[in-house]
N, CA, C and O of each residue as an XYZ file, in Angstrom:
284
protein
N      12.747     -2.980     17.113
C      12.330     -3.880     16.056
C      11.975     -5.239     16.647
O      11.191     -5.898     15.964
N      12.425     -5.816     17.855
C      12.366     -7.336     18.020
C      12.756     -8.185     17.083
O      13.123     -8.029     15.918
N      12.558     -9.538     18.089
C      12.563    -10.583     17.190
C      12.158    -10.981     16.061
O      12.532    -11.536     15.028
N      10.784    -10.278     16.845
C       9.469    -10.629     15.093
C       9.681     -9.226     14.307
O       8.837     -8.905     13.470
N      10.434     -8.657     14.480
C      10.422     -6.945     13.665
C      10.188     -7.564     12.228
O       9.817     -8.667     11.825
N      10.696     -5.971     11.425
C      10.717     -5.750      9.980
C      11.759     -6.688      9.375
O      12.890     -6.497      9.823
N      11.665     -7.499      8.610
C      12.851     -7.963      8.352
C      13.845     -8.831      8.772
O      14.876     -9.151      8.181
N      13.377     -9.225      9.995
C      14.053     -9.848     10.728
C      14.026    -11.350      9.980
O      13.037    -11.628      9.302
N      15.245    -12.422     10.125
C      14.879    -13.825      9.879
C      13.782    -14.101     10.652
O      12.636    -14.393     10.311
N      14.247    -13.978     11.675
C      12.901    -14.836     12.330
C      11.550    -14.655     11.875
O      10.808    -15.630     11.760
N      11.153    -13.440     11.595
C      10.034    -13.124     11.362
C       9.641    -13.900     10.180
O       8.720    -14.718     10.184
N      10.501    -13.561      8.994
C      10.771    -13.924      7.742
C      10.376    -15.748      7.951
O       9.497    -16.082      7.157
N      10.750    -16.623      8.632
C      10.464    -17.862      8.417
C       9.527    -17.774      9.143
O       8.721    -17.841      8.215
N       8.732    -17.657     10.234
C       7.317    -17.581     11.139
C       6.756    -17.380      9.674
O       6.320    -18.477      9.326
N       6.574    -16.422      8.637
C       5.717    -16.222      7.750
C       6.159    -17.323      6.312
O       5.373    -17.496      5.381
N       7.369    -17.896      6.371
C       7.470    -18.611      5.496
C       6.846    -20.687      5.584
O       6.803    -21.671      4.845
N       6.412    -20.190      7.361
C       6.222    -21.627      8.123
C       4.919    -21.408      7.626
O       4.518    -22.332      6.918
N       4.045    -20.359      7.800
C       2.942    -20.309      7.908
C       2.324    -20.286      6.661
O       1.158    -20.680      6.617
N       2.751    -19.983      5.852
C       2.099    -19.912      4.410
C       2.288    -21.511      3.923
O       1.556    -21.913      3.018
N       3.238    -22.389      4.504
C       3.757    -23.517      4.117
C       2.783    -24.731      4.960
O       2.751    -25.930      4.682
N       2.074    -24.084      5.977
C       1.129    -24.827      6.766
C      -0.165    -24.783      6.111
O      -0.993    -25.694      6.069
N      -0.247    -23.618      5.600
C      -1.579    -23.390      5.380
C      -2.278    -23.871      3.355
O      -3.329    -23.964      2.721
N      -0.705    -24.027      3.170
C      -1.149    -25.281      2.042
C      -1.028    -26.574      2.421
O      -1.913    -27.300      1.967
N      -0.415    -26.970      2.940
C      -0.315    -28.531      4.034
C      -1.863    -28.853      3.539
O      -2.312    -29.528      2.612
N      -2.563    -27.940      4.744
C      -3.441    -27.944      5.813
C      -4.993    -27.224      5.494
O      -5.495    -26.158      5.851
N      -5.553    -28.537      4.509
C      -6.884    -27.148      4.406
C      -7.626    -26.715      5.567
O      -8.283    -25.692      5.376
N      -7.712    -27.355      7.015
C      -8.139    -26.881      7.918
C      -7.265    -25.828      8.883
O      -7.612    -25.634     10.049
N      -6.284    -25.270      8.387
C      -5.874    -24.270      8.826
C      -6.451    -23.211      8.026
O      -6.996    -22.324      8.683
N      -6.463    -23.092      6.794
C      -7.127    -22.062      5.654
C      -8.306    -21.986      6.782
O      -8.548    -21.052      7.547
N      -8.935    -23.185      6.666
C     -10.224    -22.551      7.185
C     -10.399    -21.800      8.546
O     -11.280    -20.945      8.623
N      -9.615    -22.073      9.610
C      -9.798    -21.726     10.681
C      -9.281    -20.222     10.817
O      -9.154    -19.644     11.896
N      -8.930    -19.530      9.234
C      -8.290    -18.373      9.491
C      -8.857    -17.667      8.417
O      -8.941    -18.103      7.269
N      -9.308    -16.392      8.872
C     -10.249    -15.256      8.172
C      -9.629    -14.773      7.069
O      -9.039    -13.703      7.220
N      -9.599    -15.458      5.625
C      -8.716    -15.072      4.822
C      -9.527    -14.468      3.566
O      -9.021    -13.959      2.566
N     -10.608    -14.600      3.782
C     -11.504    -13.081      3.172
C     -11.363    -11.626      3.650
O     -11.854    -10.755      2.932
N     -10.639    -11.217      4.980
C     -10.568     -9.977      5.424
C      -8.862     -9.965      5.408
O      -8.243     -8.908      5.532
N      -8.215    -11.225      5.247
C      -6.719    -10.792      5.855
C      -6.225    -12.176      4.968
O      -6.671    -13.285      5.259
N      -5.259    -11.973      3.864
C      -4.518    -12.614      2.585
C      -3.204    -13.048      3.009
O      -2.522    -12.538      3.898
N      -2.884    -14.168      2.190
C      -1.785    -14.403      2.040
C      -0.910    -13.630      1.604
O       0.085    -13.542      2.323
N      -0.916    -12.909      0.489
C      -0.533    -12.065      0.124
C      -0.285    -10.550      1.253
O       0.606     -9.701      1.244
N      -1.640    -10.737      2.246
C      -1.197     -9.182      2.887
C      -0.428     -9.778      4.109
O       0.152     -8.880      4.719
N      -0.260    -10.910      4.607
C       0.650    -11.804      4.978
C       1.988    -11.400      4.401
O       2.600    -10.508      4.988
N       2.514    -11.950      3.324
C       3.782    -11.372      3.283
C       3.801    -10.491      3.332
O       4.729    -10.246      4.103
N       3.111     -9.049      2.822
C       3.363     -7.861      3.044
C       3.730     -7.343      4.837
O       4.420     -6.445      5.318
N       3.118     -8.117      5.254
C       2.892     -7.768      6.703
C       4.661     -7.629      7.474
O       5.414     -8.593      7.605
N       4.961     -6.310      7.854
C       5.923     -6.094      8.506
C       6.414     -6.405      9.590
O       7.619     -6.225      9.764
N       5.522     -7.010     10.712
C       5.683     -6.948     11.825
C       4.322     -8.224     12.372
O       3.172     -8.263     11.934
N       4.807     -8.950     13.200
C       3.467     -9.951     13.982
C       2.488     -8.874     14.315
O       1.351     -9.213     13.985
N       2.575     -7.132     15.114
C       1.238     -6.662     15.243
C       0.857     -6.581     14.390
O      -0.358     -6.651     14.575
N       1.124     -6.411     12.981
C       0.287     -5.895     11.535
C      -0.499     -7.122     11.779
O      -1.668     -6.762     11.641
N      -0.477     -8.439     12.082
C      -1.880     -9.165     11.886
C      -3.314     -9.024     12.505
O      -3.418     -8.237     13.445
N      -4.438     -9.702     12.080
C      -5.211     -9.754     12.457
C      -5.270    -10.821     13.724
O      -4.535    -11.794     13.561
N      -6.101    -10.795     15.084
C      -6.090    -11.962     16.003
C      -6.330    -12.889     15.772
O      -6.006    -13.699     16.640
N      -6.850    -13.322     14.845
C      -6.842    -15.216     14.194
C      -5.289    -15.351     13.734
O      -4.598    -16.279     14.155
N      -4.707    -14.219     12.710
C      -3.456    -14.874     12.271
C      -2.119    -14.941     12.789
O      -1.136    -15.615     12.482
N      -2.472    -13.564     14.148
C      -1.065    -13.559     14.834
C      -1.469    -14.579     15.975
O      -0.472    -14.747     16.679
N      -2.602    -15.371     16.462
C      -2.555    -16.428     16.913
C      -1.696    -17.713     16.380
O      -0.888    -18.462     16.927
N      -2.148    -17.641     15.285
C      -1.435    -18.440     14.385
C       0.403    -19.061     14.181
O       1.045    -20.112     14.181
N       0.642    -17.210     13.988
C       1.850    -16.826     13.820
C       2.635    -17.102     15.130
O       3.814    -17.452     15.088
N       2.067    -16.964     16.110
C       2.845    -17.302     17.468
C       2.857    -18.716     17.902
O       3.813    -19.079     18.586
N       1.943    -19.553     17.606
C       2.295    -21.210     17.201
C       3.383    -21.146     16.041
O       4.590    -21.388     16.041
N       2.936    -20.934     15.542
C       4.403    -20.996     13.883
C       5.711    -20.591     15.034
O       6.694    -21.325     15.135
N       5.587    -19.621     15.666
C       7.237    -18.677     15.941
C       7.735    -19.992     17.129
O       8.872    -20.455     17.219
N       6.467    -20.415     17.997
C       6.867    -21.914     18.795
C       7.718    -22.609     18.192
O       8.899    -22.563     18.537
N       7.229    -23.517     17.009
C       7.683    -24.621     16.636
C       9.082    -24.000     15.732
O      10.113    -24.635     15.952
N       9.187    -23.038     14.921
C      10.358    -22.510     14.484
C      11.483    -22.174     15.335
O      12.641    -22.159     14.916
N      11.107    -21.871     16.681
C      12.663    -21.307     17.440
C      13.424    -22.500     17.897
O      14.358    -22.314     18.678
N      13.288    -23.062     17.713
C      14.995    -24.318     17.613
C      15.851    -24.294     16.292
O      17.017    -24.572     16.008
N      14.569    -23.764     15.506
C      15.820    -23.503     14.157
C      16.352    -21.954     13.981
O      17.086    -21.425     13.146
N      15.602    -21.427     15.227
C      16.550    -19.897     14.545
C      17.289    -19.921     16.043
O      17.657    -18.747     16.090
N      17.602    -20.341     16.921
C      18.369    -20.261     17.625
C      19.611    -20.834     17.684
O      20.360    -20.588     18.629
């Protein structure tokens, strides 16, 4: 499962950082293909591979700045 698995916290806030950036931030919306790949299929998303390469780019900046708080 990893870090970023199913369920995991960690994972769980990487996707709770990121949905929280991306209302911040209208230039994050934009820089991320969200006509082929949703917020919505975002939370659904089980695992960092379920993304697309714009958003698990994304997601792995998010998992950066989050691991001082899950450690």
């Amino acid at each position: 499962m990893g870090k970023y698995g199913a369920g995991s916290p960690q994972w769980n806030r990487v996707k709770e950082v990121m949905i929280l950036k991306i209302g911040e931030n209208p230039s994050v919306k934009e820089a991320l293909d969200t006509r082929a790949f949703s917020i919505m299929d975002l939370m659904r998303a089980n695992t960092i591979n379920e993304l697309p390469a714009d958003w698990r780019a994304f997601a792995e900046k998010c998992s950066r700045e989050t691991d001082w708080i899950l450690e």
